[in-house]
N, C-alpha and C positions, 0 to 999 in steps of 0.2 A: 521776659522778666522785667517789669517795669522798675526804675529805679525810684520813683516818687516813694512807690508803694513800699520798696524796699527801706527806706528812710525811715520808714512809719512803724517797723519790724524789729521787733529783740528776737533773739534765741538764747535760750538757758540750756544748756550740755552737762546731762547728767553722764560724769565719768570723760571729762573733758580732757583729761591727760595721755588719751590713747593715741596711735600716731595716725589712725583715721580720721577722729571723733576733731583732733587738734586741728591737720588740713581743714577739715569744711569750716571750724571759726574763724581761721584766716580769712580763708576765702569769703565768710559772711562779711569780716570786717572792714575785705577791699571792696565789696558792694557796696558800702556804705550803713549796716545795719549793726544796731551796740550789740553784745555780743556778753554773757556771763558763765559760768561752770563751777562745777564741783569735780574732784574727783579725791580721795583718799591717800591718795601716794603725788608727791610732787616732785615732778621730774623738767628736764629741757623744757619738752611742752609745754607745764603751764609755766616754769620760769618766762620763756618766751610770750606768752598770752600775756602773762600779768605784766611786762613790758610794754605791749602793744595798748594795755588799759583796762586787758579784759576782767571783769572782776571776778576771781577765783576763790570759790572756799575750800576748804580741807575736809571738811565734815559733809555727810549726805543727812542731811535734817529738812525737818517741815520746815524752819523758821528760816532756812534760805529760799524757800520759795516764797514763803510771804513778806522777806527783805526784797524778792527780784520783784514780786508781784506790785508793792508800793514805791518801791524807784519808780520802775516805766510805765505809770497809769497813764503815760499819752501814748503809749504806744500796744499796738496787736503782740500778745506775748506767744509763743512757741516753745515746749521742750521737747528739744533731740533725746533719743535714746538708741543706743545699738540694741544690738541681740546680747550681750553680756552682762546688761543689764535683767537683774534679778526683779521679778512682780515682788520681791518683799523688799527693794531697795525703798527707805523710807519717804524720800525723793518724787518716786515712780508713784509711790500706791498712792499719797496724796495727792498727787496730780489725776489719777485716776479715780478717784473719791470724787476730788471734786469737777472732773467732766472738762480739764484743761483740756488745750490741743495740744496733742503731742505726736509730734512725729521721729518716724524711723530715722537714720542715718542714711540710708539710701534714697530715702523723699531728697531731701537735702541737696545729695550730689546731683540725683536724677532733676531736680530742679533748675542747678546752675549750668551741667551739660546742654541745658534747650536751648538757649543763646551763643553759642559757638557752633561751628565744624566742629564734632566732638567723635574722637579717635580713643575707643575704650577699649584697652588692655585688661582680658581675663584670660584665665587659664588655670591649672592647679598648680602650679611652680613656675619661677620666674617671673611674675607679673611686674613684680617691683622693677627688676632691672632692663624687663623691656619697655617698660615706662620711663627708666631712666635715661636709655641709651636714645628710646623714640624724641623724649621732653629736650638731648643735648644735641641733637639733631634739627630738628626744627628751630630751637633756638636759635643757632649759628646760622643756618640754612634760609632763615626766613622774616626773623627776628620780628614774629607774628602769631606767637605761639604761648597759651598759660599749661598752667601742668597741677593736678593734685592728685597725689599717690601717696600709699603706704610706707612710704622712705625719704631718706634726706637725700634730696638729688642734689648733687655737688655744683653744678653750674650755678646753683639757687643757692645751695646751704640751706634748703629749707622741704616743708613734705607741698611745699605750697606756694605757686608762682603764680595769680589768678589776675590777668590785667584785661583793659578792654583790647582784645587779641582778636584774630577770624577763628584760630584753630585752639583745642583745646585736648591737651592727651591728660586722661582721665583711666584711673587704675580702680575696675570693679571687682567686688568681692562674691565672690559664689558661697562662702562658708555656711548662708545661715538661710539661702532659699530666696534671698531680694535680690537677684543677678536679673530677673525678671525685669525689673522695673526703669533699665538703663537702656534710653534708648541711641545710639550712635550714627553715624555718618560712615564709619569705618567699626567693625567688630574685631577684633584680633583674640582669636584662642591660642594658646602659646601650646598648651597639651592640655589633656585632661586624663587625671589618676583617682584611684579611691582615697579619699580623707575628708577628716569632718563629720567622724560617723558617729558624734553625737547631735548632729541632725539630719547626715544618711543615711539609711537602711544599709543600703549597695551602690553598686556602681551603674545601674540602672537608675536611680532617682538623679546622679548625679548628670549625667548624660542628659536627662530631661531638662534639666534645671539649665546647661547649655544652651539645651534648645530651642529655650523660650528666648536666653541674650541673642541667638543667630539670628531667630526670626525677627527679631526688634532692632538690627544694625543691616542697613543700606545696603551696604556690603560686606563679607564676610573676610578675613585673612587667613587661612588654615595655618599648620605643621603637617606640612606630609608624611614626617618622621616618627611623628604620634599617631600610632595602629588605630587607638581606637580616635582621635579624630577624625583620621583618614576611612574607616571605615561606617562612621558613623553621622557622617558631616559631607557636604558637596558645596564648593566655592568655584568662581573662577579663577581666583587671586590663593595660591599656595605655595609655601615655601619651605626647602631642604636644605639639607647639609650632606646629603648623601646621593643624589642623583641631580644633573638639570635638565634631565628628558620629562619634555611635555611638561612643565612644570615655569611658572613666571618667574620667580627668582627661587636663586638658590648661590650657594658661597660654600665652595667642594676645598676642606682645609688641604694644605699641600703643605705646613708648616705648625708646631701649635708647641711652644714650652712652655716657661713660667713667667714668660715676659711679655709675650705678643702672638698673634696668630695671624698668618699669613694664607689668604684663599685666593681663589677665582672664581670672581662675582658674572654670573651669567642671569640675562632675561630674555625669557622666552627660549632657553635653551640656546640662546646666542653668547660664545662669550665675548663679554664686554669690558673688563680690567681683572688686574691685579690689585687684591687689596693687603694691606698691612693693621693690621686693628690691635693696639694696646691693651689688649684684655685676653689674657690664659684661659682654656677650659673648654671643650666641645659645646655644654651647654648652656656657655654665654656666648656663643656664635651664635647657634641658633635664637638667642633671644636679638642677639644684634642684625638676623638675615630679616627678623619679622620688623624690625626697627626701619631697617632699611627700605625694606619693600614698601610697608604704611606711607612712610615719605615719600618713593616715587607714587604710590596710589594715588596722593593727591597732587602730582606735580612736582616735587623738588625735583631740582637739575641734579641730575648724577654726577655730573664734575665736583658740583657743591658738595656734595655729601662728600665724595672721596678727600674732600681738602679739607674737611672738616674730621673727620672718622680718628683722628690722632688725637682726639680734644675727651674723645668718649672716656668715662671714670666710672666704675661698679659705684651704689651705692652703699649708705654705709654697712656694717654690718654682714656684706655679700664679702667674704674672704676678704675680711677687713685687715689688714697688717695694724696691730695697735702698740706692739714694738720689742723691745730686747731687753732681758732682765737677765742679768751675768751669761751672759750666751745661751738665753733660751728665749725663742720665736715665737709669739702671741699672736694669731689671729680667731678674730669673731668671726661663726656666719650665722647666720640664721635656721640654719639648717634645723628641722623640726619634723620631717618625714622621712621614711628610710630610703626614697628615691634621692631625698635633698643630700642626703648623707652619704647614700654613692659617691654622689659628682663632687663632694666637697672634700672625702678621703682622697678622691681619685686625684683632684687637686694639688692636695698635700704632697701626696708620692710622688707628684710629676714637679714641687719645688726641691723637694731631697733627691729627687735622681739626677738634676740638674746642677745640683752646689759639686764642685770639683777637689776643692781641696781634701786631703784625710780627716782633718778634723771633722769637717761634716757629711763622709761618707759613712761617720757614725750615726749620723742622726736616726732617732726615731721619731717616729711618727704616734703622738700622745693625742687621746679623743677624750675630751670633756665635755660629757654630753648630759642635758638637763630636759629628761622628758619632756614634754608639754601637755597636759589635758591625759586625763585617767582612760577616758575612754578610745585615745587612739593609743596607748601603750597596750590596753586590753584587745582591741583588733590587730596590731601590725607589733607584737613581741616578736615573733620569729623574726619577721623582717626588719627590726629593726637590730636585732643580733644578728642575722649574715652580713648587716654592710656594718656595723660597730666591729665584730672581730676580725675586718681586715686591717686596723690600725697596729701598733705594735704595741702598746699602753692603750686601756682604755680604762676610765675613771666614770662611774654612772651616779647620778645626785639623787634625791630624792625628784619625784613629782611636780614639776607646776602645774597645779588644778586647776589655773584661772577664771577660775569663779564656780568651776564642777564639786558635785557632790558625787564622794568616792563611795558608791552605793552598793559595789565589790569588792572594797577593801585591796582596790589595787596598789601596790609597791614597785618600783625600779627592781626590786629582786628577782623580782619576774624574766627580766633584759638580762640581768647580771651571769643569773644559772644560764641561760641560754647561750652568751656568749662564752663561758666557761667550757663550755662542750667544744667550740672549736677554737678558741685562746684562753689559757694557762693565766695569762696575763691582764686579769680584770681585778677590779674592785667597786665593791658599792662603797660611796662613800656621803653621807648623810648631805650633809651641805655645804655650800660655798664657804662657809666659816673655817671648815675640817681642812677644806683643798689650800685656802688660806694660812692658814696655820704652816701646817704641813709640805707648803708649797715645793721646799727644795730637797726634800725628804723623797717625795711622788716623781720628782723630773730630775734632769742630769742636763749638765753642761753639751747643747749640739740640738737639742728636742727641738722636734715643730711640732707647738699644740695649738691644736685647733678647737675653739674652744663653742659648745653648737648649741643652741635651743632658740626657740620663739618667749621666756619667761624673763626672768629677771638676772640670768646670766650673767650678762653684755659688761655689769660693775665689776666684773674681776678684775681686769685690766687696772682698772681707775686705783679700787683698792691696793693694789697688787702696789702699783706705783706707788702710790704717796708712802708705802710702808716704807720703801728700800730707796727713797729720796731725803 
């Protein structure tokens, strides 16, 4: 990627407020290229853009592209667009009216990966946190290392660390069929599950879609623990948490509560330490064994890693603690499929089985969950009510559509009756506004709620605050 050429380049970001679409304008603007966007809703993101200079509008109109268009007449213009981006966005259609170049989101990334060792984490769950754990690894480890991912990695405080590095750990997205287009030095699949099935069929398309990333990465990192990886995929380089026969690394837990997990880290079925790692949860070990092993793949000293592995922080929104309101337990996650939501109740139970006193051998376990997209509530109801009524409160919102057309006329009610059939203890409840309100009405003094979607959620906390300050 020449940087002359890069000097000479704007990029406009239609829908610039997203925590992808946001990463790559950073990263444009540590290349040295200006840098503009629109997006509707203003959040961290573009507050932070419009810090750094970038110029942001609120509104999707013609006349920001013909403000962007007569700013930078010396320069080669570009608009980004993801997949959520709508052909009737007003933005979009005249850019295609009048024959601009516009490129995807994944051109983008696929572009600034070509100039590093580029270490790209996909998978269908976890990507973010073994981006994060790989990104605070390398960092310490090598301090030779940029990172752009779907989250705010904590050693940064930012979704975007992009300097002139050797190595680059880069978090790709399978959701919309451009997983293709990334080409790597190191591939890491973390697992792969069905979702997304408003742009796959089944779980056959998804698989495929895989298999175009494997073949396009140098080398491959499995999960041996994921069935269908493991049966569907062939690596040298694979790693477990459940066996270390025949297998290059793997971290076999011998320890795991609400504070820390304690394994034995073996390679090549040799073992080689004990480790101690700050992060709770089976399957943030497994995203930490794939972190690990990417680093020895390219060389890190394993001494380093282990003196470093005390440093590791979820990022945010992964079982985020965001604090205490008259003795009741807030945490974010992200959780947005009913695998995520397993591991995230499972979570929960393993912080209240752990608290000693009486007072909080009351606790329950409270699920505030806010669908995401019509069309995986319409696929995965059932499953998403077997792992909702293991909570002991579960509280379900309306729908986040993000940007779908509910062409079924689906509803959360759908989840709600279903988890009724095996817990007594549910309610629909319209929206954030109601739970708001109603806050200490819904919860008791000792609760751990956990509060779950990929939409617009994540403000309750914030809310919630400033009320009761």
């Amino acid at each position: 990627m020449d940087k002359k050429l890069l000097l000479k380049r704007h990029f406009h970001f239609i829908g610039i407020g997203g925590i992808g679409m946001s990463a790559l304008a950073i990263g444009l603007l540590k290349k040295g290229c200006s840098v503009s966007g629109s997006d509707l809703v203003k959040n961290n993101e573009t507050h932070k853009l419009e810090q750094l200079g970038v110029v942001i509008f609120t509104s999707q109109v013609r006349q920001n592209i013909e403000f962007v268009l007569s700013k930078f007449t010396n320069k080669l213009i570009n608009f980004v667009v993801s997949s959520a981006i709508k052909p009737e966005n007003e933005e979009f259609s005249y850019c295609k009216e009048k024959n601009f170049s516009i490129k995807h989101r994944s051109e983008i990334l696929a572009m600034l990966m070509r100039t590093y060792t580029a270490l790209a984490v996909a998978g269908s769950h976890g990507k973010t946190s073994t981006s994060t754990f790989l990104s605070t690894i390398l960092e310490l480890c090598t301090h030779n290392s940029s990172s752009i991912t779907g989250g705010i990695i904590p050693i940064y405080n930012s979704n975007c660390h992009l300097e002139n590095t050797k190595y680059l750990v880069a978090e790709v997205d399978e959701s919309d069929g451009t997983i293709n287009r990334y080409k790597s030095d190191i591939g890491i699949i973390n697992n792969i599950d069905f979702d997304h099935c408003d742009h796959f069929s089944n779980l056959s398309e998804v698989i495929s879609s895989f298999k175009s990333f494997a073949a396009n990465s140098k080398k491959l990192l499995l999960n041996f623990d994921c069935e269908i990886s493991r049966n569907h995929f062939y690596s040298d380089n694979r790693w477990s948490n459940t066996t270390a026969k025949n297998l290059n690394y793997a971290i076999i837990p011998t320890e795991i509560n609400s504070k820390y997990t304690i394994g034995k880290y073996y390679e090549n079925g040799d073992f080689i330490s004990n480790l101690n790692i700050p992060i709770p949860g089976l399957h943030n070990l497994s995203n930490i064994t794939a972190a690990i092993a990417a680093s020895r793949m390219i060389g890190v000293d394993f001494l380093k890693i282990k003196k470093n592995i005390k440093y590791l922080k979820l990022p945010k929104k992964r079982f985020e603690f965001r604090g205490k309101i008259e003795e009741r337990l807030l945490y974010d996650d992200y959780a947005h499929h009913p695998n995520e939501i397993k591991e995230t109740i499972k979570l929960g139970r393993l912080f209240i089985k752990q608290k000693h006193n009486k007072e909080c051998q009351k606790s329950r376990l409270i699920a505030i969950f806010q669908p995401h997209r019509y069309s995986r509530v319409k696929q995965f109801a059932k499953e998403f009510a077997e792992e909702l009524s293991k909570a002991d409160i579960v509280y379900i919102t309306s729908i986040f559509g993000a940007g779908e057309v509910n062409e079924d006329k689906i509803t959360s009610k759908v989840i709600t009756d279903l988890v009724y059939k095996k817990n007594k203890n549910v309610s629909y409840v319209k929206n954030y506004d109601e739970i708001i309100i109603n806050f200490f009405e819904l919860t008791q003094k000792g609760d751990l709620i956990l509060n779950m979607g990929a939409g617009n959620c994540h403000e309750l906390w914030s809310i919630l605050n400033e009320k009761n300050n």
